[in-house]
Each structure stands twice: as structure tokens, then as C-alpha cells.
C-alpha positions, 0 to 999 in steps of 0.5 A: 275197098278198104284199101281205097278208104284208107287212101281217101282218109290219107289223101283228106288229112296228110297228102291232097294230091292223093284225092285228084286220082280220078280213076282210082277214086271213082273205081273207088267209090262205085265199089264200095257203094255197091259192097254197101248196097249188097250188105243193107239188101241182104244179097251175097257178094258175087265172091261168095256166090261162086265159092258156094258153088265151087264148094257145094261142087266138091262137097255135096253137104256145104250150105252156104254161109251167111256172109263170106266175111262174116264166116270167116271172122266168125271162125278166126276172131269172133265166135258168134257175131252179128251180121250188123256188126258188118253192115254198120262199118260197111255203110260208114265207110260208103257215106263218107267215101262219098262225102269225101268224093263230093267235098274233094273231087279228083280231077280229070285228066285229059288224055288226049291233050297233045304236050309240048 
């Protein structure tokens, strides 16, 4: 999801013809509207989901952490981090994906035009 905001960021500011990448784009911003959704609804991402049971599988005590991003920074860079520290970049980047998305809309192509 971060990867395709970057992309959105390069295409509106460097290189145009980034943003006529239908597909790419609208995977895009499907995604990171509903990784935006999970965080403001409080909902694990699926990932997360089945790491738990995969986890719980093989070590009966594990008790499924808050947010699977959020256990992991909090062990490699932050000790005690607040789940909005997340849920307010998550939500930033889904508002303006879809701004940039309706501002510069990438352009269909159509397959099943017969070249010459």
C-alpha cells in the first residue's frame, strides 16, 4: 500500500504517465481503503488474523497482539506507541490516494481494440 502511494506521489509531481496506470492504480486505491477502514473500525487485517492462529497453533499461551504493525514497531523502533499513531498516516494516505485518483484518473485501456 505504501509502495502505490509513493507511486501516486512520483506520478502527480515528476512523471504523469504513471497515473494513466489503470489497474495498478485502482488495486491501489481499493487496498488502501479498506487497510484504512480496518484501522478507523478497529478490525485486524486478515494477515494478522491468521499469523494469531498460526501462532496460537504452536504455542498455546500467544495472545494476539493489538495491530500486527503496531507489535512489530513497537519491538523494533518504538517501545510504547499508540494505535493512532497508525490510524492517522493510515487515513492520510487513503484521503489523498483518492483525491489524486479523482483529480488524475488513469486511463482505460481497451483490450479488445484490434491494432493494425
Amino acid at each position: 500500500m505504501l509502495f502505490g502511494f509513493v507511486y501516486n506521489i512520483i506520478g502527480l509531481f515528476f512523471n504523469k504517465k504513471l497515473l494513466k496506470n489503470f489497474w495498478l492504480r485502482t488495486v491501489h486505491l481499493v487496498g488502501i481503503l479498506y487497510v484504512a477502514s480496518l484501522a478507523v473500525l478497529d478490525k485486524h487485517c486478515p494477515l494478522t488474523v491468521i499469523e494469531a492462529k498460526l501462532r496460537q497453533k504452536f504455542v498455546p499461551n500467544f495472545i494476539q497482539p493489538d495491530s500486527f504493525i503496531i507489535y512489530y514497531l513497537e519491538k523494533i523502533v518504538y517501545p510504547d506507541i499508540n494505535a493512532i499513531v497508525i490510524i492517522i498516516p493510515t487515513v492520510a494516505i487513503a484521503a489523498s490516494s483518492f483525491v489524486i485518483y479523482i483529480i488524475k484518473p488513469p486511463v482505460k485501456i481497451n483490450v479488445d481494440r484490434k491494432y493494425k
